[in-house]
Every structure is written in structure tokens, then in C-alpha cells.
N, C-alpha and C positions, 0 to 999 in steps of 0.2 A: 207149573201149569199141568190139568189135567187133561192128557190124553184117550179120549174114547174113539174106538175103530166102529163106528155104526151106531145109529140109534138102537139098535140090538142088544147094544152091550152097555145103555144106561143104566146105571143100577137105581138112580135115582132123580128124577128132574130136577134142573137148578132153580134156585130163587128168585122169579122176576130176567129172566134169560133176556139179556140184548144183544141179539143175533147180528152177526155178520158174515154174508153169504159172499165166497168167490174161490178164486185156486194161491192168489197171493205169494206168486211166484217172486222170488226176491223180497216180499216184503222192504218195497221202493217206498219212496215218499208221500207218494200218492196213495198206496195200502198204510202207512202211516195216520195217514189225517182220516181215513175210514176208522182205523184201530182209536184213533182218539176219540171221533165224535161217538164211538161207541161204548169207552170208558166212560165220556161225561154223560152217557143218556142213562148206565148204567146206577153210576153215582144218585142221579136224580134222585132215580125211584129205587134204590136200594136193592139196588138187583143183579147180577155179576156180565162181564162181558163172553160173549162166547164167540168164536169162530166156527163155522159149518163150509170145510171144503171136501176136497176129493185127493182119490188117488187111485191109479195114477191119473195125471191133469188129460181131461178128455179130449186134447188135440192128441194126446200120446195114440189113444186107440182109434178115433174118428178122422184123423186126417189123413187125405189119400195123397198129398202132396210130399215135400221135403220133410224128413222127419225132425220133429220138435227138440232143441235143445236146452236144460233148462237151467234157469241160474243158482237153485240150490238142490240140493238133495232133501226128501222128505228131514231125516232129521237134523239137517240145518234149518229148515222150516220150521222144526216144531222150535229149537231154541230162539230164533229169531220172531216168533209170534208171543213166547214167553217173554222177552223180552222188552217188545209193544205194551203190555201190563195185560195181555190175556188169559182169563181165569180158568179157561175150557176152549177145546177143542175138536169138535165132532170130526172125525173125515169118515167120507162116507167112500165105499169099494165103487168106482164109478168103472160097470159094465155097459154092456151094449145094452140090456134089460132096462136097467137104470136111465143109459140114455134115451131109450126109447118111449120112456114117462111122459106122459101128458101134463103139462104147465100147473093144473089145476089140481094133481093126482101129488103133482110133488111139495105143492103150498100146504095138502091135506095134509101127507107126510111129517112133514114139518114141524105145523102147526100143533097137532096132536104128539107128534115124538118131544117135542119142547115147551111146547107150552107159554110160548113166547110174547113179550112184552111188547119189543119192536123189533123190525129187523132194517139193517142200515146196510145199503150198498152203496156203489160206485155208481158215477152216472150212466154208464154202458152196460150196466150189469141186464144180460137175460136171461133163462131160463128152460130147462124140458124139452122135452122133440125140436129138435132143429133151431132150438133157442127161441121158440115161440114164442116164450113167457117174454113180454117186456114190464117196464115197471108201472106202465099206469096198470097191467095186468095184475099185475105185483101187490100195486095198493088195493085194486078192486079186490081181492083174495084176502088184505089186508081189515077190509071193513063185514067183507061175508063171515072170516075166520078168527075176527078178534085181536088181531095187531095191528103195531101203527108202522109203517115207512117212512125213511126219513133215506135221500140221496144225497151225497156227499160229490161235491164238484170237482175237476181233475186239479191237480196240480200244475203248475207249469215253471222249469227252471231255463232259462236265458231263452223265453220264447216260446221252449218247446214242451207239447205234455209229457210229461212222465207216465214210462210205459216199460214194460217188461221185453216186447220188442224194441222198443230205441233202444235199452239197454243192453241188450244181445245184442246188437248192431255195434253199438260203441266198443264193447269188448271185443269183439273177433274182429275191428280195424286197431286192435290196439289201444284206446281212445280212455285209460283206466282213470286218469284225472275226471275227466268230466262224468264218467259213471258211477266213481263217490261222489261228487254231488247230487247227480239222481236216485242213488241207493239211500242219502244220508251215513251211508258207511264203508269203508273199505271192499271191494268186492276183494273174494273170499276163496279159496282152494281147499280141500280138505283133503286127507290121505295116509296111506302109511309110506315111511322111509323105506325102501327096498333098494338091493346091490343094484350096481349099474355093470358100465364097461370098466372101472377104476382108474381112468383115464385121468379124473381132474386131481388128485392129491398126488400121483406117482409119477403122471406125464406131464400135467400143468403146471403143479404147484397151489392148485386150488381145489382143497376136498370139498366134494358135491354132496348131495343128499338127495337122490332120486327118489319123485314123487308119485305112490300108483296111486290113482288118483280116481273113487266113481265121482265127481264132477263132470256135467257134461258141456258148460261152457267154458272154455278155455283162450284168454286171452289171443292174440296174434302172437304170430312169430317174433321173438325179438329179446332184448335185456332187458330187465325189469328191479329199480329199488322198492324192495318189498319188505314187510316185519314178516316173522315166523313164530307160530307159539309151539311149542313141544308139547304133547300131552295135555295141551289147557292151561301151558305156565305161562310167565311174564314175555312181552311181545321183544324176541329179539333181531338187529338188526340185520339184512341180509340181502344176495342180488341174486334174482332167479331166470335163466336161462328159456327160455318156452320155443325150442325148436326142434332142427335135423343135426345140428351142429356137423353141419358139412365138410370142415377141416378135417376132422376122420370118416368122411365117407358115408357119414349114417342113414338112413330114410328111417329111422323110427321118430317117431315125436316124443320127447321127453320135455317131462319138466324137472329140471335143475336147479339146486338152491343151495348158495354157496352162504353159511352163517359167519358172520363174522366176529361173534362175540359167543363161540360154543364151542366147546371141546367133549371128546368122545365118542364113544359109538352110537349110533343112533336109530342102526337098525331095526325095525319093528315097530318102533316107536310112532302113535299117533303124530302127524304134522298139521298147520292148517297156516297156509303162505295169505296175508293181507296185499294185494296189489296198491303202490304209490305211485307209481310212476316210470314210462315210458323210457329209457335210457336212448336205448337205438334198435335198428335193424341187428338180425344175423345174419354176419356176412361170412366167407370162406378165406381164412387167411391164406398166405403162402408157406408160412413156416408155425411150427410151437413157440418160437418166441417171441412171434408177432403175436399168436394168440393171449400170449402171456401178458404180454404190453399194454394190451388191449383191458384184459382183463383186471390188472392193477389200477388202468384208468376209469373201468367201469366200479369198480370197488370204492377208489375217491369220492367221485360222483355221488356214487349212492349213500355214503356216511354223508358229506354235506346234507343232502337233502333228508335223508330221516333224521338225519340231528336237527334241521330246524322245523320237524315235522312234531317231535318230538316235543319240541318249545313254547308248538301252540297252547292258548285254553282249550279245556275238553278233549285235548289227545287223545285219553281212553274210551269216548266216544265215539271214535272211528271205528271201535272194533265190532259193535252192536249195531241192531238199530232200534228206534225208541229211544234211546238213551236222555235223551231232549226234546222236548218240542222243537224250538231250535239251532240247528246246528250252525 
């Protein structure tokens, strides 16, 4: 997929461009079926799909509230929008300037930077100063400027829509089952391996793999059976720690990933931990060999269940998303 930073830096308009406008945080299930019905309007009329977001995502600079956490990092984003089957990707540098655009001024923009066939959003999608722009605006800009509109309905899994907020919700209670079905895929950690305290291979008996990690959602405190890919290798099995680990006293948050089928050093090394599922709480032992105890049963646990995670159809579709219509 081709990434361009601003319509500034087109060298060339695409063929027939069937635009999809938003920030496509997660690229959830819901950013799914916008990414599809955008490849088949594509398909129609022989023309490529494009994406048109932002960066950073305009709650980062506009919100005066709690600050925004987000579920991937820009380039998790660009691979998981390749992976959707998107041919093109405008992001555009969204400042206060840019915010401060009139609904009408950024359809012009647009319209003239692409050159566009259709543009296909969400059903909540707005726009320009204060999000003015809503979508009948949207079409009316559509029939002044020469594109067609076409909305895409939300998704909904056991009831509830699918949303980049519920899914931050679900993760910081813990809740990583039910946020791979809203993701269609494994929610996701990226990072490098960095030294720790050396605590778990020469105190515990279980060598760690300290994760630094720019991801800004990060699970709940607790155990976690999760796969780990190395560098972008094959997904291996593994139990990851997400706390204080209070037994030694710590207040720093680490995240821990004890591999069970790796040997070496691993220092430096790209990591990217796939969450599966919830083990338990972190709790504070009384001794290392209760810790130890604990952790041999949290290691059983967690091979049963990636071993029959492992067994399903489309296993390696968990680690993408797109990878199926469905999953």
C-alpha cells in the first residue's frame, strides 16, 4: 500500500479514487465493512480504493478532557489498512489550521486534491469546524463537486455497536476475548525487548522478556495466554505478565512475556505480543515458591488454550485484520 503524508506530496492522482474518509483507529470490524464496501465500489468502476485520514487523530489535539488513548500506533495503522486490501493512503497533518476549515473549504480540498469518484463513510461520520460537516452536507458538496456518497451502517457484535471506544473499554477491564471479536483480530502489542530487573530466569525460574512498548492501550493488570512474533516470525506460544508485580515491591508497570517455545537472547529484538486470553488477577504472593507455583499453573493453562486456539480454521487470521470477510 501506498503511503502519502498530504495531498502535497501526490505526485500523481489515482484512477477513478474511491475515498474513505475517517481516523480508523483499530481498524475494528466496523472500519472493515466501510474498507469493503469501498473495494467493491472500487472494483465497479475500475478504480482503486483509497483511505484519507489524519495524524495525529484530532481528539489527540482538540480535546480538553482525559487524554485519548489509542489502539494502534500510526504504523500498525498503515499495515492493518494494507491489509483491508487498501491501495492508497492519504493522511493528512491535522493542526489547529486544518481544524479550523470550513466543511465546505475541506470537500473543495478534497475534491480537487483527488479527484474523486465516490467517497464512502460510516454513518456518524462529520466533518470541518466543530464537525459541522454532517453527511446530507456531505452529499450536497457531493452533487455541487461531482462525487457520489454512499454510508455504510454500523456493525453490531452480541448487541452492541462496534466502536473504538467500547473497545478501549473492554481492554483496560481486561475483557481481550471479547475485543477479538470486535477487532476481527487479536488485539495487539508492539515493541522492543529490553533488560528488566533479571528477576524471572535467576529468581523464578522463568526467563521474561521485558516489553518497551509505544502502544498506548494496554490491557488490565493481570496474566495473560498470548502468541509472540519475533521480528515478524512465526507466532509463538507464550504468558504475559501486565502489571506491578507486587511480590518484589515494584510500582513500575511492566509488561512480561515469558515464551515457551524460544530460546536465546532476545534483547533488542522487535516483539509484537497477540492477546488470547485473560488468565487471572495479579496478586502478591507470600513467598518465590508460591510465585513459582503459580506460575507453572499459569503456563499449563496457557498451552491448553493456545493449543486449541491453534486447532481452529483460519488460526492465522487472527493475526491481521481483512484477512476474511468472515471471521
Amino acid at each position: 500500500m501506498e503511503v502519502i503524508r498530504g495531498l502535497r506530496n501526490l505526485k500523481a492522482k489515482p484512477v477513478k479514487p474511491v475515498v474513505t474518509l475517517g481516523n480508523f483507529d483499530g481498524a475494528h470490524l466496523g472500519h472493515q465493512a466501510i474498507f469493503r464496501r469501498t473495494k467493491e465500489r472500487a472494483a465497479e468502476i475500475g478504480g482503486i480504493p483509497v483511505v484519507y485520514t489524519f495524524d495525529p487523530h484530532p481528539l489527540k489535539l482538540l480535546s480538553s478532557g482525559a487524554e485519548l488513548s489509542l489502539l494502534c500506533t500510526f504504523k500498525k495503522k498503515m499495515e492493518l489498512l494494507a491489509s483491508c486490501g487498501m491501495s492508497m493512503t492519504v493522511c493528512a497533518d491535522f493542526t489547529r489550521a486544518f481544524a479550523a476549515m470550513h466543511p465546505r473549504d475541506f470537500a473543495v480540498k478534497l475534491a480537487t486534491g483527488l479527484e474523486m469518484d465516490t467517497v464512502v463513510v460510516g454513518f456518524n461520520y462529520s466533518f470541518g469546524q466543530g464537525r459541522a460537516g454532517s453527511i446530507d452536507y456531505l452529499k450536497k458538496m457531493g452533487q455541487e463537486l461531482g462525487f457520489r456518497v454512499e454510508v455504510v451502517e454500523p456493525v453490531t457484535v452480541d448487541g452492541e455497536r462496534v466502536s473504538s471506544s467500547l473497545i478501549r473499554g473492554l481492554l483496560e477491564a481486561g475483557e481481550v476475548e471479547k475485543s477479538t471479536r470486535l477487532l476481527g483480530r487479536y488485539y495487539s502489542m508492539e515493541g522492543k525487548v529490553v533488560p528488566g530487573h533479571h528477576r524471572g530466569g535467576s529468581v523464578v525460574g522463568f526467563p521474561t522478556a521485558n516489553l518497551k512498548t509505544p502502544s498506548e492501550v494496554i490491557p488490565a493488570v493481570g496474566v495473560y495466554a498470548v502468541f509472540a512474533k519475533i521480528e515478524g516470525g512465526e507466532p509463538l506460544d507464550g504468558v504475559v505478565n501486565v502489571g506491578l508485580n507486587p511480590t518484589f515491591d515494584r510500582d513500575d508497570l511492566v509488561v512480561e512475556t515469558h515464551l515457551l517455545d524460544a530460546k536465546g537472547d532476545m534483547y533488542g529484538a522487535e516483539m509484537e505480543i497477540f492477546f488470547l486470553q485473560r488468565l487471572r488477577d495479579e496478586v502478591r504472593f507470600e513467598s518465590v515458591e508460591k510465585l513459582r507455583e503459580q506460575i507453572s499453573a499459569d503456563t499449563k493453562k496457557a498451552m491448553e488454550l493456545l493449543s486449541k486456539a491453534r486447532g481452529q480454521d483460519r488460526f492465522m487470521d487472527n493475526f491481521t485484520a481483512g484477512a476474511t470477510d468472515e471471521k
